[in-house]
C-alpha positions in Angstrom: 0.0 0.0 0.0 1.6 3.2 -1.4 0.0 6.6 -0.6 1.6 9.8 -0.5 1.4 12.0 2.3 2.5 15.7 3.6 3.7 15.9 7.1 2.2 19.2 8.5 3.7 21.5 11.2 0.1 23.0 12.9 0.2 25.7 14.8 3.6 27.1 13.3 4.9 28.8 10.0 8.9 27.6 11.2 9.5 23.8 9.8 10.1 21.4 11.9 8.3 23.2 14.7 4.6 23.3 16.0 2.4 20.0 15.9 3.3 17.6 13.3 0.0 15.5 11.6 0.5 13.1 8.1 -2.2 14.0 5.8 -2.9 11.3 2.9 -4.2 13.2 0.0 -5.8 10.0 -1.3 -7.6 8.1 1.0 -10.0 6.7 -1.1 -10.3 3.1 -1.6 -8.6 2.4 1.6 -9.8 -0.1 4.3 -10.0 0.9 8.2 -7.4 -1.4 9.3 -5.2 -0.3 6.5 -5.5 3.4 7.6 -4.9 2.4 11.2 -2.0 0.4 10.0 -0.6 3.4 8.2 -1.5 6.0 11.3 1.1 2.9 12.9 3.7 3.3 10.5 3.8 7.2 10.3 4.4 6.9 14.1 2.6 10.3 14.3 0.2 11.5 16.9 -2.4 11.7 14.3 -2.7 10.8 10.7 -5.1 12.1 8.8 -6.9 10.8 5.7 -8.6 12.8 2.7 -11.7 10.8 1.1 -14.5 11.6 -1.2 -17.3 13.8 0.4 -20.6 11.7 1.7 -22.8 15.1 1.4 -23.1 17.0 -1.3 -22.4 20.1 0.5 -18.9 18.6 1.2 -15.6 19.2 -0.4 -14.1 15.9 1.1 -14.6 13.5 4.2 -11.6 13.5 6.7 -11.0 10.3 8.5 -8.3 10.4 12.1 -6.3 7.6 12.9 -3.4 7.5 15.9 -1.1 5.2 15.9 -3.6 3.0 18.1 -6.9 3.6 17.6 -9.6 6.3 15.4 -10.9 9.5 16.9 -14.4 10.7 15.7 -12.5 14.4 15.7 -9.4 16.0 16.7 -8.5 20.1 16.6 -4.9 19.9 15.1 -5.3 17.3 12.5 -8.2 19.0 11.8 -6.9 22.1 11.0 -3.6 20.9 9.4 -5.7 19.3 6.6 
């Protein structure tokens, strides 16, 4: 499984600084237990991943994965996608 992602420094304009989250451009087509096991291998305090909106009003669906588990929401990731 080969996605590209951006690591994202929230909270900051400095590299390296601020609150890192992995943001998956292309999500779609991706199981849950293969975004947790990405969210594992990114070793990140969140990973975040970018999916085709379920509502029309939507531009895209966001999905959170730690390293251990999913979270329904999250402020940083949030904002760092």
């Amino acid at each position: 499984m080969r996605r590209p992602f951006n690591q994202v420094d929230v909270f900051t304009s400095v590299p390296y600084k601020g609150n890192p989250v992995a943001v998956v451009m292309d999500g779609a087509g991706l199981a849950a237990a293969q975004m947790q096991a990405y969210a594992h291998w990114t070793n990140l305090s969140e990973t975040t991943f970018l999916l085709p909106p379920t509502v029309p009003e939507a531009d895209y669906q966001v999905r959170i994965f730690t390293p251990v588990s999913e979270l329904p929401f999250a402020g940083h990731p949030t904002l760092g996608t």
